[in-house]
N, C-alpha and C positions, 0 to 999 in steps of 0.2 A: 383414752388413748394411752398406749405404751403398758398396759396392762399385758398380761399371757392370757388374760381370759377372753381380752376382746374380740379376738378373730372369733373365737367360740359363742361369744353371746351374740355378736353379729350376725353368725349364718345363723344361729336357733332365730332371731330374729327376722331372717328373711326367709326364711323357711315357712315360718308363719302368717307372715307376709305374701307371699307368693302362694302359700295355700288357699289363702281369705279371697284375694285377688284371682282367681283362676275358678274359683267356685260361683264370683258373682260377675265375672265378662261379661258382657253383651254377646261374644263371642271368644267362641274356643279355641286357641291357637291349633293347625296342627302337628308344631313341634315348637318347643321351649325349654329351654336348658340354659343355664345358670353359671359363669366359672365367676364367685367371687365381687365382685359389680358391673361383669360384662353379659347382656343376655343375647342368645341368639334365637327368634323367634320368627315361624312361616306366619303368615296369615294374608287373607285375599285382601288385594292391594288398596280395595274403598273400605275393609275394615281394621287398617293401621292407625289411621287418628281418632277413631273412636276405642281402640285399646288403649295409644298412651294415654290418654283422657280419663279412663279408668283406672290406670298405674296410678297416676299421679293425683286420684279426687279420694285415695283412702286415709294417703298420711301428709300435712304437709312438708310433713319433717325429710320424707323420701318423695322424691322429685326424679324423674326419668326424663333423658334426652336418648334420642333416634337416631341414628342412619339406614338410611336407604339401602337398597339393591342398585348400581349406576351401572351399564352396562353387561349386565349380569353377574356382575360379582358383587361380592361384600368380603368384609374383611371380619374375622375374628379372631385375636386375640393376637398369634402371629402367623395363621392361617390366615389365606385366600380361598375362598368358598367360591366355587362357579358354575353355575346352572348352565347347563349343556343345552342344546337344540333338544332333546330326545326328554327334557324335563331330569334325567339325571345328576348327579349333585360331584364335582369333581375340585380338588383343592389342592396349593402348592403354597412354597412360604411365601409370607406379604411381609413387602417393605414399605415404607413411609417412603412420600415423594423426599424427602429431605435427606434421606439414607446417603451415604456419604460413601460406604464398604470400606474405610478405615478401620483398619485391623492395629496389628501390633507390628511393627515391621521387623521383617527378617535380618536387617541390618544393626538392629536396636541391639543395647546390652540388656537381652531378658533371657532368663535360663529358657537351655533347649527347651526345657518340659514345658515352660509356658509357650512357647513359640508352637509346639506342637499341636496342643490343645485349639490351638484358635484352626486348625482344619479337623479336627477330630469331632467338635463343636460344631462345625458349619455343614460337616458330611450325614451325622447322625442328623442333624436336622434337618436336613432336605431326605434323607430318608425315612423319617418317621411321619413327617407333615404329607409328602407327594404322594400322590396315586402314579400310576405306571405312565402314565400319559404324559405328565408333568419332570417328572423323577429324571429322565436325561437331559433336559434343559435348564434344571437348577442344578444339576452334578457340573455339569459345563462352564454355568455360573458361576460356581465354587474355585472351581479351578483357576478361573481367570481374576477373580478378586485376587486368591491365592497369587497370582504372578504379579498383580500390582502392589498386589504389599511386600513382592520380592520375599514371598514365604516358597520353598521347594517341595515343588511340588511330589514327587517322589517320594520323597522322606514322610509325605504327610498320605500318604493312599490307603496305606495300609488299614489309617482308621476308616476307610468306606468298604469294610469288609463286615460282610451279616454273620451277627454273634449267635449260637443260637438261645433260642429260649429257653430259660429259666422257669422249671414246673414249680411254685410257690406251692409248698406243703402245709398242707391242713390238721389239723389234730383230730382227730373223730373217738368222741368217747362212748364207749360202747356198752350195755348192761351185758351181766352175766349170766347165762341160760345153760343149767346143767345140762350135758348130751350136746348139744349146739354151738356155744361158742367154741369149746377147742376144736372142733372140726376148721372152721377155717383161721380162726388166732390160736396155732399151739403152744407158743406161748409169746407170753409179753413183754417180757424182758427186753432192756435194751443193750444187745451186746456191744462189747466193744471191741473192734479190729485187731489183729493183734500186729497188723500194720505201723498201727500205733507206737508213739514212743509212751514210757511211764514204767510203775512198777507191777511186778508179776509175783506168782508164787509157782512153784512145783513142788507136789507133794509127794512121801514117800510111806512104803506102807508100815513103815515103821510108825507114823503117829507124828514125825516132824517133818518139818518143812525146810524150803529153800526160796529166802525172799532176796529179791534182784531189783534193779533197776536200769535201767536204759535209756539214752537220747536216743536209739535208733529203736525199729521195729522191735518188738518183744518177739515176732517170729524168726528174725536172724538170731536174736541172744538165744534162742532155745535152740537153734541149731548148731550153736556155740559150743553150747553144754554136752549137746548130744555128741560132736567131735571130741571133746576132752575127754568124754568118759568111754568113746571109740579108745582112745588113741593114748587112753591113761597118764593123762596129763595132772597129775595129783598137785602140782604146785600152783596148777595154773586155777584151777576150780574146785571149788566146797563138796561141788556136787559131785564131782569126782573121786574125792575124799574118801566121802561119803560110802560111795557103792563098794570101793576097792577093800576099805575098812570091815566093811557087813556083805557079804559075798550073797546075802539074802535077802536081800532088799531091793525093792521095786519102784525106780523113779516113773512118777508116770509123765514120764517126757509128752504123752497124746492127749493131756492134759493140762493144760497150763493154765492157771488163772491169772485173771487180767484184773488186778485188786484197784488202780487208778491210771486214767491218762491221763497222763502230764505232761508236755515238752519244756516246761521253764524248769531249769534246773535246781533251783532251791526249792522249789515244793517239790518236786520230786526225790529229792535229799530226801527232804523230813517226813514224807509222808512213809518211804522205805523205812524209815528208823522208826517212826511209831509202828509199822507193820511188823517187825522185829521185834520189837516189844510185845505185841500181841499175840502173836503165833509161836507154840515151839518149834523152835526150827534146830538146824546144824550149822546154822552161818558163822563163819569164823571172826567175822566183826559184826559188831554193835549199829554200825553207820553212821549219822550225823548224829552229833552229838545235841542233847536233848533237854531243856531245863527240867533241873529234879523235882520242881512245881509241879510238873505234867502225869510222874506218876501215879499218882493215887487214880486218875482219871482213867489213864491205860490201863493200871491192873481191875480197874471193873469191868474193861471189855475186853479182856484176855481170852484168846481161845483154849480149849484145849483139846487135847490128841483125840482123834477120830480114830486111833487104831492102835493095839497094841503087837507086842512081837508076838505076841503066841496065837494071833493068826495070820502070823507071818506064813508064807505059801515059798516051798523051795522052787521060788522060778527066779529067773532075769529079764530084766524089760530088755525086748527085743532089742534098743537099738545101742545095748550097751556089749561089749565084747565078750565072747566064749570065755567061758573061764574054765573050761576042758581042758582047757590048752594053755600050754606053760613055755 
């Protein structure tokens, strides 16, 4: 006890247990399931004490105790199980005769948020435990504990509202079949939004770049860009600078690469200033300032120019202004 292993060595244990035991029955339950040391099991009513008889003649160390069906119900765990006239199986929450419905009272000095949770806690759970049949008689139920613990009711409703589901995503790893797989995976890559806060780059066809950073969307700051170098905003943007400088040059604003998301602000500092470091660019600052430790590291993954001026092309990126016109 009080190990992290023992819950684990426990269930391998009864898992082995309950395999051994279900192999040599006298008879075959026809349902049995497990939560932990409570079990819930069918079987015809003159073969139940010849099962626990068999539970309890493998190990003496594990010992099993019963209850019954009383009424047509049984109780598991904090379900109420109830067998219907038609043999169908129908279930709502179970209280202990001793259940009290003392909550937390709404008069008490407890922060609102705890006070809320004790109906958002009692709603989901009558909705998760009920079938339809049950579900308006413990909502009802809820309510009225709700008004004896002087909790408001209104204030708390809102948690008996259906969330919806959550599709839990799978990872599927796939082999690679020339002709085959890029038909329906074109590629693999996992993009990143440009929704996104973090740092970006825009390249120019001159062979340098322009590396940025953002707490908001990377696709508002490129809309930024593209306004300044509209609207020849030289003081206010590099990249503006840039174009106004070299009348031949091609930002390719329809382009943007998304080098990291980040929304905490100091990595997203440093990781723009090592990206600075890395790439040639035109950026008028350095960025966060960097230990001189670091360099030897940067300049081994230093990029260099994808492009030089002499296939530089006389055009202008569309979304930058005539320059016809004076």
């Amino acid at each position: 006890m009080g190990s992290p292993l023992s819950p684990v060595v426990a269930d391998i244990f009864m898992e082995d247990f309950e395999e051994k035991a279900l192999l040599t029955a006298p008879v075959n339950p026809r349902f049995y399931k497990r939560y932990v040391d409570d079990t819930f099991t069918i079987l015809p009513s003159d073969k139940v004490t010849a099962f626990l008889n068999h539970l309890n003649s493998i190990n003496p160390k594990i010992q099993f105790t019963m209850e019954l069906e009383a009424n047509n119900t049984l109780a598991f765990l904090d379900v109420l199980v109830i067998r219907n006239p038609d043999n169908t199986i129908g279930h709502t929450v179970y209280r202990k005769n001793t259940h009290t419905n003392r909550y937390l009272n709404g008069e008490s000095h407890h922060h609102p948020s705890q006070l809320a949770t004790v109906g958002k806690s009692l709603f989901q759970r009558a909705r998760g435990i009920c079938d339809r049949k049950h579900l308006a008689a413990e909502l009802q139920h809820v309510e009225q504990v709700l008004q004896d613990n002087k909790l408001r009711i209104l204030r708390l409703r809102h948690s008996d509202r259906v969330k919806p589901a959550t599709v839990e995503r799978v990872p599927a790893v796939l082999p690679y079949v020339r002709g085959v797989t890029g038909q329906f995976l074109p590629s693999v890559k996992c993009h990143i939004p440009l929704q996104d806060a973090g740092v970006y780059k825009l390249d120019c066809e001159c062979g340098l770049s322009y590396i940025g950073q953002t707490k908001r969307s990377i696709k508002t700051r490129v809309k930024e860009h593209i306004a300044d170098v509209k609207h020849r905003r030289i003081g206010k943007s590099a990249v503006c600078e840039h174009v106004q400088d070299r009348p031949r040059h091609y930002i390719r604003f329809d382009r943007p690469q998304i080098l990291a998301k980040e929304h905490r602000f100091l990595p997203r500092m440093i990781r723009e200033a090592i990206e600075i470091k890395k790439h040639p660019n035109f950026n008028r600052e350095d960025g966060w300032v960097l230990p001189s430790a670091w360099d030897p590291i940067i300049n081994k993954i230093k990029s260099k120019p994808k492009y030089t001026t002499a296939r530089l092309q006389d055009t202008v990126s569309s979304f930058c202004v005539n320059r016809t016109k004076n």
